[in-house]
N, C-alpha and C positions, 0 to 999 in steps of 0.2 A: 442134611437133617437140621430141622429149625428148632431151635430151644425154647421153651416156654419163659417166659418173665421167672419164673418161681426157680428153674434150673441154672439160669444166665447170676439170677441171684445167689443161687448155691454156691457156686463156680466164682464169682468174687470174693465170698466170705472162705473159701479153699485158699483162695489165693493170698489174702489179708490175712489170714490166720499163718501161712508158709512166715509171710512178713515177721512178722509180730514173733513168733518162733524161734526165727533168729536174730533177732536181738534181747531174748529173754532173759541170756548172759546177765544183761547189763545192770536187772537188777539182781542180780545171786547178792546175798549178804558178803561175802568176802570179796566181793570186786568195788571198785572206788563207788561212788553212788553217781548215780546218773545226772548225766547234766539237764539242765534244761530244755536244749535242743534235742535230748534224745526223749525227755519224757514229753516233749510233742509232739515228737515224731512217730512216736507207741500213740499218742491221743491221736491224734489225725488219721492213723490208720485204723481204731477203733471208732472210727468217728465216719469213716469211709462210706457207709452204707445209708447213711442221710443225704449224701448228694448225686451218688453214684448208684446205678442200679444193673450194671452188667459191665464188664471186661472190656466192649468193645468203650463205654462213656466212662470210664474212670482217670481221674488224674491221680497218681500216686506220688506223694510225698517225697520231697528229696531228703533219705537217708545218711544223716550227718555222721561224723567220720570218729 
C-alpha cells in the first residue's frame, strides 16, 4: 500500500510529536531548566517538517543526554 504525500506527512508529525513528548519533562517547572542543547534539540525537532517530508527522508536530531 502506497501512502500519499499528505499521510507519509502525518506519520512524521506522529513520530516528532512521540519525540518532543518525551522530553517534555525537561521543561516541568520543578526540574532544573533546560539546557541549551536540549532546547535545540525540542527546536529541531519542531523545525523538522521544513526539510523533511516523510519518514523514509528525515534526519532526526541527536538527543543530548
Amino acid at each position: 500500500m502506497a501512502f500519499t504525500a499528505e499521510e507519509k506527512l502525518k506519520h512524521l508529525r506522529i513520530k516528532r510529536n512521540i519525540k518532543l513528548f518525551e522530553t517534555d519533562y525537561w521543561a516541568l517547572s520543578d526540574v532544573s531548566a533546560m539546557t541549551q542543547a536540549q532546547k535545540d534539540y525540542r527546536q529541531a525537532l519542531r523545525d523538522i517538517t521544513k526539510t523533511a517530508t516523510s519518514l523514509e527522508d528525515v534526519t532526526w536530531p541527536t538527543k543530548p543526554e
